[in-house]
N, C-alpha and C positions, 0 to 999 in steps of 0.2 A: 174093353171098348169104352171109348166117351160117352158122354151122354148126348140125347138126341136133341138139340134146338131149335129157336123159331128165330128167324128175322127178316124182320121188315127190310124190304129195301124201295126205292121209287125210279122210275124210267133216270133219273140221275148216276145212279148208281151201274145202269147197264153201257154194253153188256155183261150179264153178270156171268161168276165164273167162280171155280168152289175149290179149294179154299180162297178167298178173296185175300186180295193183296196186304191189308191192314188186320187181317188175323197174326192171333199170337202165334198159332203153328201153322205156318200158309205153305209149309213143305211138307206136311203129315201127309198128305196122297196127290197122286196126280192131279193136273187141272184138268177140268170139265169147265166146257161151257153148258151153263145154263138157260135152254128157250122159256124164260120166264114170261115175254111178255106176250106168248100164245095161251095160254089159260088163264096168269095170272098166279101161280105157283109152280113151282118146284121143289126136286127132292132130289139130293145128291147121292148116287146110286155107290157110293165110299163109304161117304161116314155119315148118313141118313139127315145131313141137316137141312128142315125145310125152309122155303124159302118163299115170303111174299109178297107181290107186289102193290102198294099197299093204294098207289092213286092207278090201280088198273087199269085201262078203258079199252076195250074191246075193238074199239075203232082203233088203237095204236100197233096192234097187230100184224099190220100190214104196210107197215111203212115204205 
């Protein structure tokens, strides 16, 4: 198994989606989207890598 990582990503970056397009192995598992900017983090339920959003704001939630 890979190992587990962290990255930052910012409302720029959305919607985000795992593996992301500019990863080295962006075909190692299916795509998921990720609802990151309802909490403010995610976790890719594949290859566990998390993910945060780094200029959060709670009010962008609901856009």
């Amino acid at each position: 198994m890979s190992k587990q990582k962290l990255i930052e990503v910012t409302y720029d970056d959305l919607p985000l989606s795992c593996p992301r397009p500019e990863d080295t192995q962006w075909n190692s598992h299916p795509k998921v989207m990720l609802p990151i900017e309802e909490t403010g983090a995610a976790k890719c339920p594949y290859c566990g890598t998390d993910y945060v959003l780094k200029d959060w704001d709670p009010s962008h939630s609901h856009h």
